[in-house]
N, C-alpha and C positions, 0 to 999 in steps of 0.2 A: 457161470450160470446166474449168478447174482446179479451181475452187472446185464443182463437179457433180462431180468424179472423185472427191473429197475427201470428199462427203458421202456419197456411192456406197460408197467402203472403210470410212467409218464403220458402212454399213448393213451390210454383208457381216460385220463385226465381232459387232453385237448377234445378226445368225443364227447364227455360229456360234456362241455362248454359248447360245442355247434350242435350236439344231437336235437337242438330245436329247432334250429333255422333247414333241418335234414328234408323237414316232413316238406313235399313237393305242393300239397293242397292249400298252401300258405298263398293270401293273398298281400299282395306290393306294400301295403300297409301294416299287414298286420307282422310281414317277414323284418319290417323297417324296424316297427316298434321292440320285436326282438334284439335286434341288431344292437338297438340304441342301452336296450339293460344289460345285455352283456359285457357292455363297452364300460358303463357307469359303475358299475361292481365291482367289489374287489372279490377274489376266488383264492380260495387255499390249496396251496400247491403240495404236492406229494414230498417234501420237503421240509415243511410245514412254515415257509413265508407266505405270505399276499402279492398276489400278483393282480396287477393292473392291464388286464388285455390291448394292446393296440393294434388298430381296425386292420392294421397293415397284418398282423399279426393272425387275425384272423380270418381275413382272405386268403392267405397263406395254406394255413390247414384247411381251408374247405377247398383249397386245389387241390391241396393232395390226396383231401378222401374222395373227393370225385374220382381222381386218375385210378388211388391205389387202392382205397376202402381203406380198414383200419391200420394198415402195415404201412399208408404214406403218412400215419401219424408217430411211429417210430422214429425215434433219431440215430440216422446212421452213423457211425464210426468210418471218417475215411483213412482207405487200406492205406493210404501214405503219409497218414498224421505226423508232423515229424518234421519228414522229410525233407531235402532239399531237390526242387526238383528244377528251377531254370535258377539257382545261386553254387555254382562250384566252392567245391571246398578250398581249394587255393585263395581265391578273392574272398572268401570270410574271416581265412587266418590273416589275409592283406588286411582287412578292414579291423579286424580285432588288434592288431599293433598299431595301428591311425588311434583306435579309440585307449587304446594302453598308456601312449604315447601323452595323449591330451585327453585325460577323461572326461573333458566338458567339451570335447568336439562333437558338434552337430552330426546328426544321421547324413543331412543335406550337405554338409562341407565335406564328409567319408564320400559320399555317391562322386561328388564333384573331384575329389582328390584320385582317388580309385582310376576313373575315366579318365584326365589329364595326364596324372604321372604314370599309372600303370597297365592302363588300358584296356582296362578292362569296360565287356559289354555288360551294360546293365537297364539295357530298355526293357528288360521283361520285368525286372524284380524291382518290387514296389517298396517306397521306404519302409512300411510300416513291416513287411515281411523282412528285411536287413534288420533290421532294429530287432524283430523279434528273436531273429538268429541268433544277434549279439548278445541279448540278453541270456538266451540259453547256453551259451558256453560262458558266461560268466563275466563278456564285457560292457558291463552296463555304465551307461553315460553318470559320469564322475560330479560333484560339485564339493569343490573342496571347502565351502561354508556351513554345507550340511551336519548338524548336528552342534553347530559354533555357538547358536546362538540361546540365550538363558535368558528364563520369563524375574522379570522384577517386579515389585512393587512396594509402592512407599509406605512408610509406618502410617505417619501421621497428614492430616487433608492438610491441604496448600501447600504442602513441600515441592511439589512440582506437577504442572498443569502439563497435556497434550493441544494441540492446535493443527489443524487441517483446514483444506476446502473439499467440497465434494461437488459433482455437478447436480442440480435439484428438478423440481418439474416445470413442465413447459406451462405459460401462462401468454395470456393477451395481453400482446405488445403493447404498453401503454402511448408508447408514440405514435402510434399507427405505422412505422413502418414496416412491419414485416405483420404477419398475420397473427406469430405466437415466438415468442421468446424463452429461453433457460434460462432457469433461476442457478443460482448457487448459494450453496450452504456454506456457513463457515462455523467451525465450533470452538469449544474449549472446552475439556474434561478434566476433571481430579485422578492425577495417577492413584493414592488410593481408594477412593468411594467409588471412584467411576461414576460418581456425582457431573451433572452436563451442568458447568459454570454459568455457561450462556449458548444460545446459539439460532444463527439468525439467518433466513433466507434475503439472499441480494440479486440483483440484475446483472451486476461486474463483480467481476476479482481485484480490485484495486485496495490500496493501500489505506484511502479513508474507510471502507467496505471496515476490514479488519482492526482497524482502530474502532470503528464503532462498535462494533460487535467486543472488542476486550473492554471497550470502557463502562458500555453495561455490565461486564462480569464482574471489575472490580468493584464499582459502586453498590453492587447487592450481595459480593459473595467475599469481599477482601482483598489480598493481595498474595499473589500466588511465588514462593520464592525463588522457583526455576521454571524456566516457559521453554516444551522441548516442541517442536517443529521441525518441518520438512525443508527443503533445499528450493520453495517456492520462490519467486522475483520479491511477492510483496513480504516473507519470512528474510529474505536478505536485502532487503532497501537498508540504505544507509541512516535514514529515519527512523524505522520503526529500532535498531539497534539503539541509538540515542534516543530512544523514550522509554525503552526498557531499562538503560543504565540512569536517568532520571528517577524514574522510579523503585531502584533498588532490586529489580529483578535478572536473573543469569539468564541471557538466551542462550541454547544449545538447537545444534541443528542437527539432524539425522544425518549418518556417515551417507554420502552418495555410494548409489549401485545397489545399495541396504535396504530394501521397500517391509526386510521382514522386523527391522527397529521401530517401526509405526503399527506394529500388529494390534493398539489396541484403538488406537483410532478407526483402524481400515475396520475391524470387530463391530464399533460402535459405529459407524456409518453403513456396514451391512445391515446392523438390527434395523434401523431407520428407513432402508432400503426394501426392505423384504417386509415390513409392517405399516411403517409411516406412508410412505411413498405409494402403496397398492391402494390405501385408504385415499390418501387426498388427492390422487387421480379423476375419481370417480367420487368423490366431493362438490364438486360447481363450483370451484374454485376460480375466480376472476380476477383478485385484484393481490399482490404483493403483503397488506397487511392482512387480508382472508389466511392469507397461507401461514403468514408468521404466526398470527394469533392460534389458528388450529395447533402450529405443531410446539407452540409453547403448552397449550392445553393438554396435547398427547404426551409431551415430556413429561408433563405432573402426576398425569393420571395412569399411562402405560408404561413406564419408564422410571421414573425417578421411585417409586413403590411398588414393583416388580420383583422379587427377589433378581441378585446377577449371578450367575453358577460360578464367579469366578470369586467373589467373595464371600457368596451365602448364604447374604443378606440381601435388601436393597437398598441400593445407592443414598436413597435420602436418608435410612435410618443410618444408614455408616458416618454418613453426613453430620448429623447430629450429634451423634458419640461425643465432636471433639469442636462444637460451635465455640466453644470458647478461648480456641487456638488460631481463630481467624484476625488477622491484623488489617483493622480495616486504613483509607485513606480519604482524605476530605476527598472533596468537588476541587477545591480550588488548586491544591496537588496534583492533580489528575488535569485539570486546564491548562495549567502552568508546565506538567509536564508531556503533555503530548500535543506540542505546537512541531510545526515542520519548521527548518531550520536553512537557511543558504547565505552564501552573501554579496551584496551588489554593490557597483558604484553609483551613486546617486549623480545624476545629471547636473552639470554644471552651471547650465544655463535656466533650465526651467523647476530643478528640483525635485523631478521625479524617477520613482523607481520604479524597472519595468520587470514584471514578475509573472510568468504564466499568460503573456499575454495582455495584462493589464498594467493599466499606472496606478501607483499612490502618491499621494501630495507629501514630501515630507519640507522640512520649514528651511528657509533662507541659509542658515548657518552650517546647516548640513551639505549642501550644495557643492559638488566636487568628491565628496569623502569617503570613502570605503566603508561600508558596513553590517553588521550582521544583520539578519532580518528574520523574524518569528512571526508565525502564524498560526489559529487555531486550524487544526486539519480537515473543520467541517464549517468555516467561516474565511471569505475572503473579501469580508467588504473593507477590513483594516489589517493592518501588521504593525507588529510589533517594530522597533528599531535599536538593539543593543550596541556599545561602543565599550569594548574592554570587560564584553559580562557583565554591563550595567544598563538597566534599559534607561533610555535615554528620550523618546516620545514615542506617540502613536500615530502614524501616519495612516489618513483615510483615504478611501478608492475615488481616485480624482474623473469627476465628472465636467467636460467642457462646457462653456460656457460659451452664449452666443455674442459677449463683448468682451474687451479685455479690462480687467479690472487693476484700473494704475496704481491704486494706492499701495499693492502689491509690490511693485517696481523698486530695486532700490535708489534709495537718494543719490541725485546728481550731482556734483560740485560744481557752480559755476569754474568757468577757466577766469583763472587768474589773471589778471590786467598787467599788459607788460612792466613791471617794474621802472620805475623813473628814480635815476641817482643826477643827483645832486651835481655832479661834476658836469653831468653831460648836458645839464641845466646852464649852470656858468659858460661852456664853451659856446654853447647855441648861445646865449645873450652876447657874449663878447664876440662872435664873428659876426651877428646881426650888427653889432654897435660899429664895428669896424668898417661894414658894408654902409652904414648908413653914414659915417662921421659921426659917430656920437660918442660919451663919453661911457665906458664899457661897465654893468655895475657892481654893486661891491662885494665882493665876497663873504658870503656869512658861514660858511661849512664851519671856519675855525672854532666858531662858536657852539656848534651841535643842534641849530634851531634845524627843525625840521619843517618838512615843507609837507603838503596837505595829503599828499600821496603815500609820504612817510608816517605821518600821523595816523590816517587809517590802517594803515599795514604794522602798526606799532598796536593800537585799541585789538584789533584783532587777535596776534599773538598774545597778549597779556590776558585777555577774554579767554582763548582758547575755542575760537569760535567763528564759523565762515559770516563776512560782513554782508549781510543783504545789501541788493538794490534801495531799498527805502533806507534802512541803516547810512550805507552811505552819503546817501543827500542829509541826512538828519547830524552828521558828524564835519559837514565840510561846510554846513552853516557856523556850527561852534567851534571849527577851527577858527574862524575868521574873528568872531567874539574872545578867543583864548589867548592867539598867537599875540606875542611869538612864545614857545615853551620847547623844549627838548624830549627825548628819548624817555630821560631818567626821571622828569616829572610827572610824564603819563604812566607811564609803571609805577612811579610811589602812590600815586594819589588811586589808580583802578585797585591795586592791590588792598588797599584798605577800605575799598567799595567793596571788593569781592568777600572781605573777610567779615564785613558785618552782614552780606545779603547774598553773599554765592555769585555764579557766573552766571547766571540763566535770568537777569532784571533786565525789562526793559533797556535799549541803551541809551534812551534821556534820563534816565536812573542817572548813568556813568558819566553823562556830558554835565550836568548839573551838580553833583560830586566835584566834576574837576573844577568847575567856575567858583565851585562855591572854595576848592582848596587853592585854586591861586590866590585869594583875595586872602 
């Protein structure tokens, strides 16, 4: 009888929500404008929550008081609640050892399994009524991580920071190619304050994207001493791992398949989501820096001074508690360590390294040699060039040029003049003499005088020095003034040219020397 009183007051309930729309004398307008406040109203249910009428909701009962009058506003009990009426009980104890078996097997993998192995018909019974079955005898779908996991949080601010991306709102394409474009967010939070480090709307998900975004965190907030992260491409680039370990910080990544290790990022990008995001929709929002600027002014003002139910407090004031725990890092630590890193062979022939697409000029001596190569991650007009962990020059992004520019080029050595010995001087004179009748002429080798070919090729070795064109005519006039002299008097006499005035004098320096040491 209670439970008939009970549905009785619930009926009396939905009458008085339509008994205005009832009256027939209602004109189109005036029946509308009802329509519209009952809809907009919240109404206290015999229950005593708030209920929010929906229209569907209310067409509904005024079918049924047309049909029934007050009694199609009762709720009927149906006679075979319960029941099973197209699922036999054999195929559910079949389905309940499927799910016993594998408590994390799909409703949809038991239908599939049932019908294949056991053959069972099941085009009447709908998953959602199998599922409910299972659940009433007690085999409900298993997750053996359930209940695994434990809420943390850090003592002290910067012990270890969170990092994410999230998709952000749509904006005009700045390119013009497409008509609007998604943004994406990327952040970084204080596992304790829940203080938001930094965080910054971008156009891409890339690796500079996120570099940019930590490098402001650090430069205004410290240095964070564990950075926990997701299983993203730009979270496991081999980069961003060597700029972390540059700068003394542990990256840890979230266990894959685990989406519930990120629980307070995925938290912190809801709030944003359901307050930030409805706001700057409906903002006039046009350009990338519009967006960033608003939602650093919302993080200050609705966020950062907000109390967080999960600390308290708010964030900025937790924040504060322990500003003097923060370990800050220069600019130039922070430049130095977050250059992108690879290594090339530098071209043999023209000296360039080819990198992303582009060339850089690196110098002569480099030419052929393997090397490392550094760059800042939001500049590629130069790079760096290390050899053994030493940086060793800077090579700039080689722009071509519409002539070739020689002086570039390295030195040529003239080729050397066939050598002429002395022996094959004498043979040639004495079969000439022979041919002619004459008498054949004297032999001087025994003596060690040199001959003028010998003499230049003697200045040069002792110099240490290729003989020029002009050089030469300038040396085979003073041979002729000298001769005849040997080997060992052009080396005594250069050698003491060289030791009062070096090897780089004029070589009438040297010819004038020697005239003046033969005499």
């Amino acid at each position: 009888m209670a439970d008939d009183e009970k549905r009785q007051e619930w009926a009396r309930f939905r009458f008085e929500i339509i008994s205005e729309l009832l009256d027939k004398n209602l004109d189109r307008a005036e029946r509308a404008r009802i329509r519209k406040e009952i809809l907009s109203v919240a109404h206290k249910a015999p229950n005593g929550e708030t209920w929010q009428i929906a229209e569907r909701t209310l067409n509904t009962w005024l079918a049924r008081y047309a049909k029934e009058g007050i009694a199609g506003l009762v709720h009927r009990n149906h006679k075979c609640k319960g029941e099973m009426r197209a699922l036999d009980e054999k195929t559910l104890q079949e389905a309940k050892e499927l799910r016993e078996r594998m408590p994390s097997r799909s409703i949809e993998d038991i239908r599939m399994h049932l019908g294949l192995v056991k053959k069972a018909d099941l085009s009447k019974v709908s998953s959602s009524t199998l599922n409910r079955h299972l659940n009433r005898i007690g085999a409900k779908k298993g997750d053996s991580n359930r209940g695994g996991f434990q809420h943390f949080s850090k003592e002290h601010i910067n012990q270890l920071w969170q990092s994410d991306c999230s998709d952000g709102i749509y904006l005009p394409d700045p390119t013009g190619l497409k008509e609007v474009r998604q943004t994406t967010l990327i952040t970084f939070i204080d596992d304790a304050s829940r203080y938001c480090i930094h965080g910054q709307f971008y156009f891409s998900e890339q690796l500079v994207d996120l570099l940019d975004c930590m490098r402001t965190g650090l430069l205004s907030r410290g240095k964070g001493s564990v950075l926990y992260t997701d299983n993203g491409p730009i979270y496991k680039a081999n980069d961003f791992a060597r700029i972390c370990g540059r700068l003394g910080i542990t990256l840890k990544h979230r266990q894959k398949g685990q989406p519930e290790g990120g629980g307070k990022q995925e938290r912190h990008y809801l709030t944003i989501q359901m307050r930030f995001y409805k706001e700057a929709k409906k903002a006039g929002l046009s350009t990338l820096r519009e967006l960033n600027e608003f939602f650093w002014a919302w993080l200050e003002e609705c966020y950062h001074k907000v109390t967080h139910r999960s600390i308290g407090m708010p964030p900025l004031e937790r924040w504060q508690m322990e500003e003097d725990l923060i370990v800050r890092i220069s600019f130039e630590q922070i430049y130095e360590a977050m250059q992108l890193e690879t290594r090339r062979m530098i071209d043999g022939n023209t000296a360039l390294i080819r990198l992303n697409g582009k060339r850089y000029q690196a110098s002569q001596q480099l030419a052929g040699q393997r090397v490392q190569v550094r760059w800042p991650f939001d500049d590629d007009t130069a790079v760096n060039i290390y050899k053994g962990g030493a940086k060793v020059e800077r090579a700039e992004l080689f722009v071509e040029k519409p002539d070739i520019d020689y002086s570039k080029r390295p030195h040529r050595q003239k080729k050397d003049e066939p050598k002429v010995l002395e022996c094959s001087k004498q043979f040639r004179a004495a079969l000439l003499a022979k041919f002619r009748n004459e008498k054949p002429p004297e032999d001087t080798s025994r003596f060690g005088v040199l001959t003028e070919q010998e003499f230049i090729y003697v200045v040069g070795q002792t110099l240490g020095r290729v003989i020029e064109e002009v050089e030469r005519s300038i040396l085979a006039d003073a041979y002729k003034r000298i001769f005849p002299m040997d080997a060992e008097f052009v080396e005594r006499s250069l050698l003491r040219a060289k030791a009062g005035k070096g090897e780089r004098m004029h070589i009438g320096f040297y010819v004038k020397f020697m005239e003046e040491f033969k005499q």
